[in-house]
C-alpha positions in Angstrom: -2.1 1.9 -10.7 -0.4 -0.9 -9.1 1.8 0.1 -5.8 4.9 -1.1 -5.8 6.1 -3.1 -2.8 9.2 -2.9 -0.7 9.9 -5.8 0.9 12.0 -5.1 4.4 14.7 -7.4 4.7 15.3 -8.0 8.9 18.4 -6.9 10.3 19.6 -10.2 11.5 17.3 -13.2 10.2 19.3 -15.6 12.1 17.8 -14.4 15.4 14.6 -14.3 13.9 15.5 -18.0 12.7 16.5 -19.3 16.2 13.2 -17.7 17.9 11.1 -19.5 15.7 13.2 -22.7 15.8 13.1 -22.4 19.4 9.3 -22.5 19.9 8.8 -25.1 17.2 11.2 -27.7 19.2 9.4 -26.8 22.4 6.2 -27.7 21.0 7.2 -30.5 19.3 9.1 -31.8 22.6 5.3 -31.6 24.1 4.1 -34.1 22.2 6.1 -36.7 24.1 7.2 -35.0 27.1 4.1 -35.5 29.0 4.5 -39.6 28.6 7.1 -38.9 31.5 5.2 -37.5 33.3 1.8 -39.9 33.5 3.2 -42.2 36.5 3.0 -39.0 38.3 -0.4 -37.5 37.4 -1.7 -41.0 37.8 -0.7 -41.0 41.7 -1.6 -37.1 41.8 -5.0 -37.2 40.1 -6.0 -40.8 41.1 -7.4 -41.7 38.4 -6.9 -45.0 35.8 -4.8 -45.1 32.8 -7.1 -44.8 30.1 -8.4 -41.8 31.8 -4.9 -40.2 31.9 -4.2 -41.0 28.2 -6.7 -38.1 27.6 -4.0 -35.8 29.0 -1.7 -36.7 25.6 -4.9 -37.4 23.2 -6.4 -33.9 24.1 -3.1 -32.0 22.7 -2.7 -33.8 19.7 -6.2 -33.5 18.6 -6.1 -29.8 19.1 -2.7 -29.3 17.3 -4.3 -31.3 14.4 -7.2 -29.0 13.9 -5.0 -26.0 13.6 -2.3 -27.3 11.9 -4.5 -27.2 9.2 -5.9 -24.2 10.0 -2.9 -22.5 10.0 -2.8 -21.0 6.7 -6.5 -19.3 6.8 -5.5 -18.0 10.0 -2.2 -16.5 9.0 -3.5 -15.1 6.4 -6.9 -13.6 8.4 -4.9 -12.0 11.4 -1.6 -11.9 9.4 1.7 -14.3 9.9 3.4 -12.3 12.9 0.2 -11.7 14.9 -0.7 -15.0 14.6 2.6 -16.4 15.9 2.4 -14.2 18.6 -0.9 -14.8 19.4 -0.1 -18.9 19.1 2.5 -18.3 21.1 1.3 -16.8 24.0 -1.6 -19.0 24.0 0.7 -22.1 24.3 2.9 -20.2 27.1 -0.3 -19.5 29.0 -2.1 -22.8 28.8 1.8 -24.3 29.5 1.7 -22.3 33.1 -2.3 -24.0 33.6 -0.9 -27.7 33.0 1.8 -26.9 36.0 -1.5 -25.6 38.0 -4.1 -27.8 36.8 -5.5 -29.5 40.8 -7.7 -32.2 38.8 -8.1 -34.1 35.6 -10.8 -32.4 34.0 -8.1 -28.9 34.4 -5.6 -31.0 32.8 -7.4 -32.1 29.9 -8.7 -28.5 29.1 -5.2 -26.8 29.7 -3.6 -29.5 27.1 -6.3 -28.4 24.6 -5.7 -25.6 25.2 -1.9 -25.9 24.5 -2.5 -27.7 21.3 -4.8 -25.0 20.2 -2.0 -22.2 20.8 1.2 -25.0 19.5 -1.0 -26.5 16.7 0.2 -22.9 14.4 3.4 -22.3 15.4 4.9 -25.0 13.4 4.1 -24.0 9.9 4.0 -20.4 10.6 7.4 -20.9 11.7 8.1 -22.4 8.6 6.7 -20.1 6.6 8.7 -17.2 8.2 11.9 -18.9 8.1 11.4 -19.6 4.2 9.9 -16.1 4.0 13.0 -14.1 4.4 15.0 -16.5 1.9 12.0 -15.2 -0.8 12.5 -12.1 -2.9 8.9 -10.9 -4.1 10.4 -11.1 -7.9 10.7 -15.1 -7.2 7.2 -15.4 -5.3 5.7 -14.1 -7.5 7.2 -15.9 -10.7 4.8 -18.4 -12.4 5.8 -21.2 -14.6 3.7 -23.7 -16.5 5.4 -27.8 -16.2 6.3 -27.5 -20.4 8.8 -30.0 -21.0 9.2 -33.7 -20.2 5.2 -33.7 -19.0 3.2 -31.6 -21.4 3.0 -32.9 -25.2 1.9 -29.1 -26.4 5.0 -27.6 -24.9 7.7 -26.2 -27.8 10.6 -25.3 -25.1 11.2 -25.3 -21.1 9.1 -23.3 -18.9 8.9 -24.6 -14.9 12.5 -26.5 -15.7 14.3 -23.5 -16.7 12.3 -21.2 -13.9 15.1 -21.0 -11.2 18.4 -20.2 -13.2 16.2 -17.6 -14.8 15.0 -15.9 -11.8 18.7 -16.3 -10.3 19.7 -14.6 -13.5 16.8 -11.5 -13.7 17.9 -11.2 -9.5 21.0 -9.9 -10.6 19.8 -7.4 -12.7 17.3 -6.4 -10.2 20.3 -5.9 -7.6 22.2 -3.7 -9.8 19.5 -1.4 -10.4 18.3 -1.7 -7.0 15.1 -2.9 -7.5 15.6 -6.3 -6.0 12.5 -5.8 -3.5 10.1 -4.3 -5.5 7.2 -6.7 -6.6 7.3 -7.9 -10.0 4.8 -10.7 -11.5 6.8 -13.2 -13.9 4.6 -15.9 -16.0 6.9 -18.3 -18.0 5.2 -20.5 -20.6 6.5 -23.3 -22.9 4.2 -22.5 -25.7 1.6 -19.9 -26.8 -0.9 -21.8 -25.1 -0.3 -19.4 -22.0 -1.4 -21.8 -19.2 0.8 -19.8 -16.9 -1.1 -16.3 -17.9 2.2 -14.7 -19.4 -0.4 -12.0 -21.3 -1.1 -10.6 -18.6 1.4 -10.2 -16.2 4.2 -7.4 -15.8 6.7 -10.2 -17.4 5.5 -12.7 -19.9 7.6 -15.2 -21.5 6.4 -17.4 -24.2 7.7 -20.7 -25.9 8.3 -19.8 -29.5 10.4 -22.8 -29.9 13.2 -24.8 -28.8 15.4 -22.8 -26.6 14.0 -19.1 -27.4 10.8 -17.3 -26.3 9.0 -14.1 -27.1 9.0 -11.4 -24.6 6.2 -9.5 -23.3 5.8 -6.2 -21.1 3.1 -3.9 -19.8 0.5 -5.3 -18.4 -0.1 -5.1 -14.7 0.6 -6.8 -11.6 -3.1 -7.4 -10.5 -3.3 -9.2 -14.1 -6.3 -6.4 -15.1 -4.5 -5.8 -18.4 -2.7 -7.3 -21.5 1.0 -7.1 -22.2 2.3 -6.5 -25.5 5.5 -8.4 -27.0 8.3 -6.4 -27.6 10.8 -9.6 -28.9 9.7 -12.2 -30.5 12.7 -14.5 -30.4 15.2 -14.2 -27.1 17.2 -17.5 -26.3 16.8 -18.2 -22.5 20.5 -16.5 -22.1 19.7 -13.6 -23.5 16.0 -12.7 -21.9 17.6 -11.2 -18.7 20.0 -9.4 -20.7 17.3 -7.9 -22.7 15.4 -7.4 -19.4 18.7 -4.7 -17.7 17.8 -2.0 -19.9 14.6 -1.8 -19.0 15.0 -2.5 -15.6 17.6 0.6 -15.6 15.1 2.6 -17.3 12.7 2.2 -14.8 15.0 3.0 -11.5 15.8 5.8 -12.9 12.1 7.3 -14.5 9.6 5.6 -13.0 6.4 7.6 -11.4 6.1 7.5 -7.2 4.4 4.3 -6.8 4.5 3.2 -10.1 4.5 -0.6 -10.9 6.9 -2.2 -13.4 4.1 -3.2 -15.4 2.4 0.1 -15.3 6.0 2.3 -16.1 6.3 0.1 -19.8 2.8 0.9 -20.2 2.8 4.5 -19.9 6.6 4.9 -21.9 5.1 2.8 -24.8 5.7 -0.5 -26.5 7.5 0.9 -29.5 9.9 2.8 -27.5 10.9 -0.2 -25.0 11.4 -2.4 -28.7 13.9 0.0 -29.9 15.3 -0.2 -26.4 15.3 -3.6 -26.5 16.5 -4.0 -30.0 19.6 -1.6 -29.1 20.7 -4.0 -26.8 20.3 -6.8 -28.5 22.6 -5.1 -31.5 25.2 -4.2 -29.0 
């Protein structure tokens, strides 16, 4: 059985925005900051120019490498420990650049700098656009359909947003706004997007209308069933509310949305369905 998934919305995000902000400029600042400071570490280390061009060549290197490593190793230690972690490995190898006695010190602190500032930039972006993100649009899925694909028989990817905005709503009435839900949008019954197997699928009937299908799973390890063959796009998260309501109020501890139409029956959410629809 799927679990269902609260998502814990922070108390303020804007100090959790201005942390992140924060260490992002100060790495980004590091980039240049040591060019004002060469004439210096050229008297301190004596040493020639090309050699002290390592000092600037040895962060950005580093920071290269795990930029693009960033996302393996968010996702292996997990986004908040690995900001921490990148963090305090910048802050530490900051404090060995201000004691570094030769060169050679120099050169390893700044890679080691790099190393720590090289994730803190797109985990910071990922946390900042994080909190913005309801698990109901993350987890939406949308094939391109119309202008770009010649098999499409309506809007899919183009319609995507105004039809999440529009199922959000419901969510929030019923409360359900962060639980997980899995929403695949197609333009036609092609199904590039998977919409047979996700808790929501929506498929292109034709122009303007789609058929609507319920109870399969989250994890996608089971079919869906249609329970309205022809909704116009205004109408889908309208026919959606009931259903919605019916599972606030009777779903199963730890029950997924997918799982709750499953177990009530797809003959029972039609007439459900239906009833609004005739209202």
């Amino acid at each position: 059985m799927t679990q269902a998934v609260v998502s814990r919305v922070p108390a303020n995000k804007w100090v959790i925005a201005g942390t992140v902000v924060l260490a992002s400029f100060v790495v980004v600042m590091d980039v240049s900051i040591v060019n004002v400071a060469m004439p210096q570490m050229l008297g301190e280390f004596g040493v020639t120019l090309d050699s002290i061009t390592w000092v600037a060549v040895a962060y950005s290197i580093a920071e290269i490498i795990l930029v693009t490593m960033a996302s393996w190793c968010s996702m292996l230690l997990g986004r908040k420990r690995y900001y921490i972690l990148s963090f305090s490995i910048f802050t530490a190898a900051s404090v060995l650049c201000g004691l570094a006695p030769s060169l050679e010190m120099m050169i390893a602190a700044r890679v080691l700098q790099g190393l720590g500032g090289g994730g803190l930039i797109p985990v910071a972006q990922a946390i900042i656009l994080a909190e913005d993100v309801t698990p109901v649009r993350r987890w939406s899925l949308a094939c391109p359909a119309l202008p770009s694909c010649g098999l499409a028989l309506t809007e899919a990817e183009r319609i995507q947003t105004p039809l999440i905005d529009q199922i959000e709503e419901r969510l929030t009435r019923h409360g359900l706004l962060h639980e997980r839900f899995s929403i695949r949008i197609t333009g036609c019954p092609n199904g590039c997007a998977r919409p047979y197997a996700g808790d929501i699928g929506l498929v292109g009937r034709m122009p303007g209308f789609f058929a609507l299908y319920v109870g399969g799973d989250f994890a996608g390890t089971r079919l869906n069933e249609a329970i309205a063959e022809r909704l116009d796009i205004a109408g889908i998260a309208d026919a959606l509310d009931p259903l919605f309501a019916l599972f606030a109020s009777s779903r199963a501890a730890g029950e997924g949305f997918g799982d709750f139409c499953h177990r009530i029956g797809i003959a029972a959410l039609q007439q459900i369905v239906e009833g609004k629809k005739a209202a």
